[in-house]
PyMOL commands that place a pseudoatom at each C-alpha (Angstrom):
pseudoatom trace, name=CA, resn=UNK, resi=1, chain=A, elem=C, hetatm=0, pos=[162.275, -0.675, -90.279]
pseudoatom trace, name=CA, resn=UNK, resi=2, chain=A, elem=C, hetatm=0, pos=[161.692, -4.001, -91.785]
pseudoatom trace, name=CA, resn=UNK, resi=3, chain=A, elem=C, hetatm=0, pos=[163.292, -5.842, -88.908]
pseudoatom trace, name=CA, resn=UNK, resi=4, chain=A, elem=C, hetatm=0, pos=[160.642, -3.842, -86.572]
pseudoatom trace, name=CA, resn=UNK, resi=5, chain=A, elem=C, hetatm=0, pos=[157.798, -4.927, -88.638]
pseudoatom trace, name=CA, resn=UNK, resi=6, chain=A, elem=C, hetatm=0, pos=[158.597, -8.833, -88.601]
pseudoatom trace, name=CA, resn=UNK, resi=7, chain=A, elem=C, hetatm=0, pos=[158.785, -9.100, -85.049]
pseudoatom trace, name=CA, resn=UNK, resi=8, chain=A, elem=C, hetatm=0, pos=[155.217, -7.354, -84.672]
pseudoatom trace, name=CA, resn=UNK, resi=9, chain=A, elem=C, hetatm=0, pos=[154.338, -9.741, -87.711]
pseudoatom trace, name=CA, resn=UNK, resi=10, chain=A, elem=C, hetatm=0, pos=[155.848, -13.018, -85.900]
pseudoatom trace, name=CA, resn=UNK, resi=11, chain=A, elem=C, hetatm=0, pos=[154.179, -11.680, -82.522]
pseudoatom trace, name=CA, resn=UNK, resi=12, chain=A, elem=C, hetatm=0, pos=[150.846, -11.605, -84.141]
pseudoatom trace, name=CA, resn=UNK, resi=13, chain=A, elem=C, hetatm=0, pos=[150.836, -14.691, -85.793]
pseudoatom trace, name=CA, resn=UNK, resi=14, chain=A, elem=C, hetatm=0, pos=[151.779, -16.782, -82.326]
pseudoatom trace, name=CA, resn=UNK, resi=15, chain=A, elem=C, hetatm=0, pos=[148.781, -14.893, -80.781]
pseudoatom trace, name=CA, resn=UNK, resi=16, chain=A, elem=C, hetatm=0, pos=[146.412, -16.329, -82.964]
pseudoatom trace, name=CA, resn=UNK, resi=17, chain=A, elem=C, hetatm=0, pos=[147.317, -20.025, -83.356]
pseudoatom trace, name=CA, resn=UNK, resi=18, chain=A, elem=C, hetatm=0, pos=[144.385, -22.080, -82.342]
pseudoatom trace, name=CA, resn=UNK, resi=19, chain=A, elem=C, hetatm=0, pos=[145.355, -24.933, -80.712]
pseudoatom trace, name=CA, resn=UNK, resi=20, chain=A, elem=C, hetatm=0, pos=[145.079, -28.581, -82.045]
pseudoatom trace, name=CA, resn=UNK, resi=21, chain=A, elem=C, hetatm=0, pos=[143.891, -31.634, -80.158]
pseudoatom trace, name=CA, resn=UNK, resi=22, chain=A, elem=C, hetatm=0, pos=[147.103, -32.474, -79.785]
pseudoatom trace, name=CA, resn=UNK, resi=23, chain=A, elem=C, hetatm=0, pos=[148.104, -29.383, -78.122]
pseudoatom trace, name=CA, resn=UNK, resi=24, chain=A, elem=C, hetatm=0, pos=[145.425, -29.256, -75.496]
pseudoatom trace, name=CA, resn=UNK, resi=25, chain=A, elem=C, hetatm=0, pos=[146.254, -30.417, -72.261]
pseudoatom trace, name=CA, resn=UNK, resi=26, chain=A, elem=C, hetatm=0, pos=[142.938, -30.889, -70.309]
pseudoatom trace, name=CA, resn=UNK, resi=27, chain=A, elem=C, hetatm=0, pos=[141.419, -33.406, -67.669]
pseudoatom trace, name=CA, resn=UNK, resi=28, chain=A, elem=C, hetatm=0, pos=[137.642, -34.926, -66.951]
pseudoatom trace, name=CA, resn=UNK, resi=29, chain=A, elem=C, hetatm=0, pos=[136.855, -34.343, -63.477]
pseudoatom trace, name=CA, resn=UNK, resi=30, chain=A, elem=C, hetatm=0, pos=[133.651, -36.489, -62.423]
pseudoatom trace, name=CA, resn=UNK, resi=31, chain=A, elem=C, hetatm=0, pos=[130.757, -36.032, -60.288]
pseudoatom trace, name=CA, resn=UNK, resi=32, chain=A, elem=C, hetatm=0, pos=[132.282, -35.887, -57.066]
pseudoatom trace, name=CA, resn=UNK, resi=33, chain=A, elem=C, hetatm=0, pos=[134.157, -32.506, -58.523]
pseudoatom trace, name=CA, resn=UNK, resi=34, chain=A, elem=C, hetatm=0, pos=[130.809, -31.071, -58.900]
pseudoatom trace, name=CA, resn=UNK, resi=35, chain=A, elem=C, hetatm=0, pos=[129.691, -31.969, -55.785]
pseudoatom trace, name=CA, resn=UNK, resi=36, chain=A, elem=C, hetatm=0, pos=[132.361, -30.512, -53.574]
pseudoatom trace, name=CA, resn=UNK, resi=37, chain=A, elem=C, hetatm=0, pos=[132.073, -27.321, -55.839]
pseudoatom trace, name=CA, resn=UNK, resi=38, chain=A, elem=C, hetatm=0, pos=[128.704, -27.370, -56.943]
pseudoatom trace, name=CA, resn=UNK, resi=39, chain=A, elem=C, hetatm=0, pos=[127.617, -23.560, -56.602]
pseudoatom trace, name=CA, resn=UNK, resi=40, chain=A, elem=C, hetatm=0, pos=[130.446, -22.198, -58.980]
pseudoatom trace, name=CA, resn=UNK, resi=41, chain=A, elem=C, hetatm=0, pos=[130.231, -25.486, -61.149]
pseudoatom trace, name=CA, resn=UNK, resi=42, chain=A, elem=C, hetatm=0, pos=[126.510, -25.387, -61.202]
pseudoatom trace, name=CA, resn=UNK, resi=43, chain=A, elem=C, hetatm=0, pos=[126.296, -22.205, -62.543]
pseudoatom trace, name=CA, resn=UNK, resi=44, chain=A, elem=C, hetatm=0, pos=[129.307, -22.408, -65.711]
pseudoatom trace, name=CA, resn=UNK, resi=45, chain=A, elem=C, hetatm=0, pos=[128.101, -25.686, -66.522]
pseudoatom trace, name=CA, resn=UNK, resi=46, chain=A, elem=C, hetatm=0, pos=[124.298, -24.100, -66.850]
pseudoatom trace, name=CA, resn=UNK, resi=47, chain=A, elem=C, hetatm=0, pos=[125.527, -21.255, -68.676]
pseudoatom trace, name=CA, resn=UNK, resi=48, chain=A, elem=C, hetatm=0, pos=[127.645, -23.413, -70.664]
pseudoatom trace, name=CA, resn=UNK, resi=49, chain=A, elem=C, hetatm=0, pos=[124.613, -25.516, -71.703]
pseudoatom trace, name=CA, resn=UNK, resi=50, chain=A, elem=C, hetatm=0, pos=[122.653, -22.374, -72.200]
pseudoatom trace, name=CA, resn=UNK, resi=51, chain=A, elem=C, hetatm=0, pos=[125.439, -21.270, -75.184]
pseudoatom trace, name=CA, resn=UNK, resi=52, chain=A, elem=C, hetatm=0, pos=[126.204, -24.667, -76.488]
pseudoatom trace, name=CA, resn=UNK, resi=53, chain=A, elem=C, hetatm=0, pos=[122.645, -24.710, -77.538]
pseudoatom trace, name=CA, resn=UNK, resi=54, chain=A, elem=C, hetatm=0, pos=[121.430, -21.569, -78.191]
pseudoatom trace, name=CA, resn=UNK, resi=55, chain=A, elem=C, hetatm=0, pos=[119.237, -21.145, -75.434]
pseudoatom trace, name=CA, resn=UNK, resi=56, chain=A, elem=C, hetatm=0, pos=[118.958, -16.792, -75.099]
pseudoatom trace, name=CA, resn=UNK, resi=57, chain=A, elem=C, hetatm=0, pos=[116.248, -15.000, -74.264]
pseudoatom trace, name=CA, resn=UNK, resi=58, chain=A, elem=C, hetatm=0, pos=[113.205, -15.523, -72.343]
pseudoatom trace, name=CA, resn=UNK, resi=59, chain=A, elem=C, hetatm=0, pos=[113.654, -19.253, -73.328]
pseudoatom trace, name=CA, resn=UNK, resi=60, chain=A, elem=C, hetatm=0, pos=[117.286, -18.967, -72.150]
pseudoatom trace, name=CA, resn=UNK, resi=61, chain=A, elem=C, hetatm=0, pos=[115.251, -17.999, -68.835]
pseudoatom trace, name=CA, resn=UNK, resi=62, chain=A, elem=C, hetatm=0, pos=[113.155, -21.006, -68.543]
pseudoatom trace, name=CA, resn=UNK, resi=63, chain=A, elem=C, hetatm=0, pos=[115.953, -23.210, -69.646]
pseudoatom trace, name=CA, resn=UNK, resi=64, chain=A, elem=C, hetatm=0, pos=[118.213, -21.999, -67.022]
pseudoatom trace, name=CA, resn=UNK, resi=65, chain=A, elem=C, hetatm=0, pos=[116.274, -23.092, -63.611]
pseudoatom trace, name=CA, resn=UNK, resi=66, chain=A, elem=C, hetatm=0, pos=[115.311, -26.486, -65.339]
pseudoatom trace, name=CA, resn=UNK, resi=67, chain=A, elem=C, hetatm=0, pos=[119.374, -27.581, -66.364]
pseudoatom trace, name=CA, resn=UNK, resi=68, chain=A, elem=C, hetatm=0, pos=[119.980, -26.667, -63.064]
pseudoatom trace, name=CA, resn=UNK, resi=69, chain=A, elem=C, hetatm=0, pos=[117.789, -28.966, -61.392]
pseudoatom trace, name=CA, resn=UNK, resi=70, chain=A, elem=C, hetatm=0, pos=[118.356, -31.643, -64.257]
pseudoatom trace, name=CA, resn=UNK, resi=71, chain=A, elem=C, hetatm=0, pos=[122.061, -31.452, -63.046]
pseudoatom trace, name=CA, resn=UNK, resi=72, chain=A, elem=C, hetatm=0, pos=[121.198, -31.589, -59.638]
pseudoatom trace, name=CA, resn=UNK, resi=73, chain=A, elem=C, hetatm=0, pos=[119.179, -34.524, -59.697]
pseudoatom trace, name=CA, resn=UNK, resi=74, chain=A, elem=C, hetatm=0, pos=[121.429, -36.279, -62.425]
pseudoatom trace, name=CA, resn=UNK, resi=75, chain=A, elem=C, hetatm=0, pos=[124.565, -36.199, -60.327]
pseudoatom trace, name=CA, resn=UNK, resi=76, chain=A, elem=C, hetatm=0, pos=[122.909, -37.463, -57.164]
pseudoatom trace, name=CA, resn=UNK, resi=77, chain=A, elem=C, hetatm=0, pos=[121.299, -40.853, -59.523]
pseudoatom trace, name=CA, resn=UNK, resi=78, chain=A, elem=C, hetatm=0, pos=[123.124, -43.763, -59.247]
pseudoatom trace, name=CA, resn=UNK, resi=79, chain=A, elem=C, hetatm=0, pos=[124.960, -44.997, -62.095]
pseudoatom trace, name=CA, resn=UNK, resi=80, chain=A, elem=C, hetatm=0, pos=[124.506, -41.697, -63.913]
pseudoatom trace, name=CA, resn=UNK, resi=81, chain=A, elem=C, hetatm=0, pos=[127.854, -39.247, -64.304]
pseudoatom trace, name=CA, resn=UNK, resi=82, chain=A, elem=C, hetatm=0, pos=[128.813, -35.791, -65.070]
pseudoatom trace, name=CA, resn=UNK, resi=83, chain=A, elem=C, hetatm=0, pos=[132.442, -35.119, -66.313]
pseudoatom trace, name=CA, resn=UNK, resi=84, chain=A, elem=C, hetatm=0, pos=[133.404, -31.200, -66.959]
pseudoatom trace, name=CA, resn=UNK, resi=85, chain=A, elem=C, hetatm=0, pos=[136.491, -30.762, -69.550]
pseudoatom trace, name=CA, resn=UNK, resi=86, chain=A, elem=C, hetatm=0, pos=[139.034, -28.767, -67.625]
pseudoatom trace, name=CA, resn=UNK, resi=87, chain=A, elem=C, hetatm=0, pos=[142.059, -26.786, -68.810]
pseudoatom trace, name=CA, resn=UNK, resi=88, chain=A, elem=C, hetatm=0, pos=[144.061, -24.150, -66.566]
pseudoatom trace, name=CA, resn=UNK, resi=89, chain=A, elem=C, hetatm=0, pos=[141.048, -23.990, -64.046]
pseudoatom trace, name=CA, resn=UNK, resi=90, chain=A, elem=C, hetatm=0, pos=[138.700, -23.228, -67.141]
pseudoatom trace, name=CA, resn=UNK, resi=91, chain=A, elem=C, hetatm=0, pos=[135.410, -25.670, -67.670]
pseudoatom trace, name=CA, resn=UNK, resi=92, chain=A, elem=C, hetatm=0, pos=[135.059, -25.515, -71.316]
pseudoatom trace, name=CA, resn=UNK, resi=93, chain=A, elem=C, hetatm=0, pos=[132.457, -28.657, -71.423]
pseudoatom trace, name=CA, resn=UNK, resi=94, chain=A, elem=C, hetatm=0, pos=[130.949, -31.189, -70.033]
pseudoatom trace, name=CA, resn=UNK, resi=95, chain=A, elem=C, hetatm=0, pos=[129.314, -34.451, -70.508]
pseudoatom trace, name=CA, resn=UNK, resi=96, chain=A, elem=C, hetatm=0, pos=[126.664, -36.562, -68.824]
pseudoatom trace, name=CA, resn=UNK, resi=97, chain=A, elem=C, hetatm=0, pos=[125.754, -40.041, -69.381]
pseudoatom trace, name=CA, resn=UNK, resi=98, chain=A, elem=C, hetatm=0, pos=[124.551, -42.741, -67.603]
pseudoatom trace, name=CA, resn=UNK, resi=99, chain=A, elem=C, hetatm=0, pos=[125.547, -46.514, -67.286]
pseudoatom trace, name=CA, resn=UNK, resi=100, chain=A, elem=C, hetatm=0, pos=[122.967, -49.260, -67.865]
pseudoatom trace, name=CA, resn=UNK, resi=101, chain=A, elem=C, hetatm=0, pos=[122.998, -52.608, -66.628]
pseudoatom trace, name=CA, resn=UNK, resi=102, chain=A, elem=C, hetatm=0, pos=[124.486, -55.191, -69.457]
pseudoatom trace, name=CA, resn=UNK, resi=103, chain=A, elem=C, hetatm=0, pos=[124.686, -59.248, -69.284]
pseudoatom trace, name=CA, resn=UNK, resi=104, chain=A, elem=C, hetatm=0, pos=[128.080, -59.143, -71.557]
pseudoatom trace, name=CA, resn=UNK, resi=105, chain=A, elem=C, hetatm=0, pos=[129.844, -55.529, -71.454]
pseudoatom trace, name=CA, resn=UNK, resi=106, chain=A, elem=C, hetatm=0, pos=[129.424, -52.043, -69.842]
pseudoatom trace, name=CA, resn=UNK, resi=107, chain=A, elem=C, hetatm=0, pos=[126.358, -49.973, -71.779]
pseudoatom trace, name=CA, resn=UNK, resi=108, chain=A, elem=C, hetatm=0, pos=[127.155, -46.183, -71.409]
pseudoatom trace, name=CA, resn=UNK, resi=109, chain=A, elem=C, hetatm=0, pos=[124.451, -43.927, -72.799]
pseudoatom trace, name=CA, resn=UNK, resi=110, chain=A, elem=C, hetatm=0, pos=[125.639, -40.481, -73.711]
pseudoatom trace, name=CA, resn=UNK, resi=111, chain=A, elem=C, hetatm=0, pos=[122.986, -38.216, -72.132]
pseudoatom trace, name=CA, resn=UNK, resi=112, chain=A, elem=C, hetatm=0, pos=[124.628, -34.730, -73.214]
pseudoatom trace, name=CA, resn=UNK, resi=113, chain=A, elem=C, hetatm=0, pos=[127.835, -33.217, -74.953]
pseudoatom trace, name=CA, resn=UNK, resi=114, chain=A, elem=C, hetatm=0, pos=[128.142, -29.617, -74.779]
pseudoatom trace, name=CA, resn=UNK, resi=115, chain=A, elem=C, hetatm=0, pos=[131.026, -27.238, -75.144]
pseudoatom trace, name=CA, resn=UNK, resi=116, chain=A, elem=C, hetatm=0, pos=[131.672, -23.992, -74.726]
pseudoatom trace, name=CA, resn=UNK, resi=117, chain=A, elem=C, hetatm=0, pos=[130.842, -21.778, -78.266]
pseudoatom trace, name=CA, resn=UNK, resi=118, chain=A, elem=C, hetatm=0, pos=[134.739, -20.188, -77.654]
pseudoatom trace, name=CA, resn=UNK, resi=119, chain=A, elem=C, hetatm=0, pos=[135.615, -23.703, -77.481]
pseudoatom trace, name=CA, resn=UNK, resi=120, chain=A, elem=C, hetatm=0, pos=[134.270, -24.768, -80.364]
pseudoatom trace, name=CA, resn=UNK, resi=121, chain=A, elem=C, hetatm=0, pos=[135.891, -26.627, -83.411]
pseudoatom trace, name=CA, resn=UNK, resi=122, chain=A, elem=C, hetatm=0, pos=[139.369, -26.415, -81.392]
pseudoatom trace, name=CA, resn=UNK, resi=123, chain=A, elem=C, hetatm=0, pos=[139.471, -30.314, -80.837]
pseudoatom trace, name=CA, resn=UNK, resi=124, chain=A, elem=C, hetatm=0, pos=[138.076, -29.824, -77.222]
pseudoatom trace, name=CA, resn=UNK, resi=125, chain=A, elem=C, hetatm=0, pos=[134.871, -32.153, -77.461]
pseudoatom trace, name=CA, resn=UNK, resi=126, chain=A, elem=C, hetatm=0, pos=[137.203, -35.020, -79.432]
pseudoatom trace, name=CA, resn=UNK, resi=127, chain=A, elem=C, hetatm=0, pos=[139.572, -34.614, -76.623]
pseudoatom trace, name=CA, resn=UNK, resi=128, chain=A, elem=C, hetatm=0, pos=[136.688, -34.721, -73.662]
pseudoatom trace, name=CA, resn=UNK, resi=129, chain=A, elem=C, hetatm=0, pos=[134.923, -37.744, -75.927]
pseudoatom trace, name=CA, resn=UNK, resi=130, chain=A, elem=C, hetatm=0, pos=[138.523, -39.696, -75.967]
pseudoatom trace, name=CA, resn=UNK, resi=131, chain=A, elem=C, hetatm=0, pos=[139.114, -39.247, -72.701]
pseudoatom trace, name=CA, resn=UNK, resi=132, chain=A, elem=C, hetatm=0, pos=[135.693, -40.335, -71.374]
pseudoatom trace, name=CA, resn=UNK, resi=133, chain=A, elem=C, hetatm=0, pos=[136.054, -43.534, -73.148]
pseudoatom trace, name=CA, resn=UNK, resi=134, chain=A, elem=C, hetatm=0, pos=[139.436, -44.435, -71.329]
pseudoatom trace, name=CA, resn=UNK, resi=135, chain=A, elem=C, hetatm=0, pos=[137.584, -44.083, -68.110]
pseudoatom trace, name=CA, resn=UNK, resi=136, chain=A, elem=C, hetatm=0, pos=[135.108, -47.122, -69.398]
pseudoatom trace, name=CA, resn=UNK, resi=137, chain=A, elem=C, hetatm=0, pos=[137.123, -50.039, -70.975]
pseudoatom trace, name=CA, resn=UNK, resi=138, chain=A, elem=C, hetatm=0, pos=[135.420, -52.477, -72.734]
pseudoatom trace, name=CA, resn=UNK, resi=139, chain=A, elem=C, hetatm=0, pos=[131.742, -50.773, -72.977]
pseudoatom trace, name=CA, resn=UNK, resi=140, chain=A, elem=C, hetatm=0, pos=[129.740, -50.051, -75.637]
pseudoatom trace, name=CA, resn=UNK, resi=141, chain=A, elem=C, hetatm=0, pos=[128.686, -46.611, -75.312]
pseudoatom trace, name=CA, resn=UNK, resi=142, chain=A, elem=C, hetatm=0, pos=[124.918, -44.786, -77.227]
pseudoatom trace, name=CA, resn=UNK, resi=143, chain=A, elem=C, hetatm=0, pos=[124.020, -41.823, -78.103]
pseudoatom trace, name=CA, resn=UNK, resi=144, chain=A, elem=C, hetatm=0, pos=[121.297, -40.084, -79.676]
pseudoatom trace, name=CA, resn=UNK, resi=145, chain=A, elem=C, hetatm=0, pos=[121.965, -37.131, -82.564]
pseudoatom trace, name=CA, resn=UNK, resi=146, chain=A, elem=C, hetatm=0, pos=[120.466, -35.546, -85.389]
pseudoatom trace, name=CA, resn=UNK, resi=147, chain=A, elem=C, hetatm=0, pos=[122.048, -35.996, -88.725]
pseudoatom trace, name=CA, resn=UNK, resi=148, chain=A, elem=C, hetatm=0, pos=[122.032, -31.953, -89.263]
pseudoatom trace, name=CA, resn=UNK, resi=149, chain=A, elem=C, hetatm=0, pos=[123.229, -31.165, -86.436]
pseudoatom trace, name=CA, resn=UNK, resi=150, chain=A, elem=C, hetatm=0, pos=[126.885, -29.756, -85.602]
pseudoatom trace, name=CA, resn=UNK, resi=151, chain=A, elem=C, hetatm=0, pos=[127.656, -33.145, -82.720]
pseudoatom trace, name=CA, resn=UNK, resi=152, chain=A, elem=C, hetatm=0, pos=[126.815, -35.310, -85.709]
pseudoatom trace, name=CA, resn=UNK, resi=153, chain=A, elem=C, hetatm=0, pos=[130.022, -34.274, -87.742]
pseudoatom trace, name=CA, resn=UNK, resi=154, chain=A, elem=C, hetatm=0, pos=[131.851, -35.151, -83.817]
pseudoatom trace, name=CA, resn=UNK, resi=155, chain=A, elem=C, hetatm=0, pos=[130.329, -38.175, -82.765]
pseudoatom trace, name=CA, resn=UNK, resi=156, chain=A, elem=C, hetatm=0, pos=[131.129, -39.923, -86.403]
pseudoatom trace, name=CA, resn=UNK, resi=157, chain=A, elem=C, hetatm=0, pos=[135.117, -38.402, -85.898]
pseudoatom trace, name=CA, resn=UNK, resi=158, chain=A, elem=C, hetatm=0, pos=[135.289, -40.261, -82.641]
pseudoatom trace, name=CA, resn=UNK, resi=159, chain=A, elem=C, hetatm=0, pos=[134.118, -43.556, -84.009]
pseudoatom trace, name=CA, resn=UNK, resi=160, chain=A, elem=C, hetatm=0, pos=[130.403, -43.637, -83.530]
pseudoatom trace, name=CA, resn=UNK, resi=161, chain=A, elem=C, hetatm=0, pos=[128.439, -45.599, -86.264]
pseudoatom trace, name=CA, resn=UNK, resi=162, chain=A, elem=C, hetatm=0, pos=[124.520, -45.344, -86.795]
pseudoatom trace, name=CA, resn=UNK, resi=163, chain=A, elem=C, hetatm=0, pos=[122.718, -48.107, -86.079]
pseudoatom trace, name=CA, resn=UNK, resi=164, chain=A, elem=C, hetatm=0, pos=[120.450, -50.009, -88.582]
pseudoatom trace, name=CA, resn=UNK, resi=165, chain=A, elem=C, hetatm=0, pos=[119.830, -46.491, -90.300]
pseudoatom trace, name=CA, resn=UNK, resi=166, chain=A, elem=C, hetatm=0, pos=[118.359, -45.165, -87.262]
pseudoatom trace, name=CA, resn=UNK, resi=167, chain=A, elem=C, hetatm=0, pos=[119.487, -42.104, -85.488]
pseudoatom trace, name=CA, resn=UNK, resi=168, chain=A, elem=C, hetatm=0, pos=[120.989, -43.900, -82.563]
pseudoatom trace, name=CA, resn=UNK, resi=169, chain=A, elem=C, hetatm=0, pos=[124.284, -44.410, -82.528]
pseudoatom trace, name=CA, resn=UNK, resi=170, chain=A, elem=C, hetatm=0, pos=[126.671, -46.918, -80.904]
pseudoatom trace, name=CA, resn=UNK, resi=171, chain=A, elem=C, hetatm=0, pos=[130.953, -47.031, -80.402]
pseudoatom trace, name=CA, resn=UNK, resi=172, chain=A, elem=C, hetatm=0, pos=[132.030, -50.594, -79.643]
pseudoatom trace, name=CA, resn=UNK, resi=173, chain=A, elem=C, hetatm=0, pos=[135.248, -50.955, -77.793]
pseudoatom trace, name=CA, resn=UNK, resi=174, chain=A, elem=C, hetatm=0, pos=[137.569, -52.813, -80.634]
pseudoatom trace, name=CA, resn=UNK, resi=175, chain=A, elem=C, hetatm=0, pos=[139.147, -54.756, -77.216]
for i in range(1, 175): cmd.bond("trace and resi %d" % i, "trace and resi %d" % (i + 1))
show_as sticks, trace
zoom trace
């Protein structure tokens, strides 16, 4: 009897271990990706927007026809990138951002970060962040983010700093 009930117990505990940073083995996939896949992309990468923040409803309506054309239009601009998180054929997130001409180093301006709720304080959006930075050596990379809100506690973890007490804030490549 006991034996019976620590194999249930062991089985149960294995099926609920959230897995670390560390653990996840995911890939960014850029533009192009979206491109040669755009309808089923599109459409998890709108919805995924849509949960990330909170946009249900009749709002969640609206919201839904204008991140699809933002999307649209953002992945056909020059200089401007989309990169969607994947992991076993699953997009939990995705990031856009846009490069801006620089006389001394590579400025990256982080447009949007948004991952899956589900996907959520798991390490996915440090591992997505890390990863987008190998792809840009050497740049200085911006982003935008209220104090209060749940990014903030993600951006500072992956090395963003404000900027002269504003809400801006800036990585610098330590290269």
């Amino acid at each position: 009897m006991f034996f019976f009930f620590h194999c249930i117990f062991v089985s149960v505990f294995f099926f609920f271990k959230q897995k670390t940073a560390y653990e996840i083995s995911a890939c960014l996939v850029g533009s192009e990706m979206c491109i040669r896949d755009r309808g089923k992309t599109l459409f998890t990468i709108v919805h995924i927007y849509l949960d990330a923040f909170d946009k249900k409803g009749p709002i969640g309506d609206l919201y839904s026809k204008a991140v699809a054309e933002y999307l649209e239009r953002f992945i056909k601009t020059e200089n401007c990138f989309m990169y969607t998180l994947i992991e076993k054929d699953v997009i939990p997130g995705f990031l856009t951002a846009c490069e801006i001409p620089g006389i001394l180093s590579r400025n990256i301006k982080i447009d949007t970060v948004a991952i899956a709720p589900e996907y959520q304080n798991k390490g996915y959006g440090t591992v997505m962040m890390n990863e987008f930075f190998k792809l840009f050596e050497n740049a200085v990379f911006s982003l935008e983010a209220k104090r209060n809100s749940i990014s903030y506690k993600l951006y500072t973890k992956v090395g963003f700093k404000e900027v002269n007490g504003c809400l801006s804030m800036c990585k610098y490549d330590s290269k």
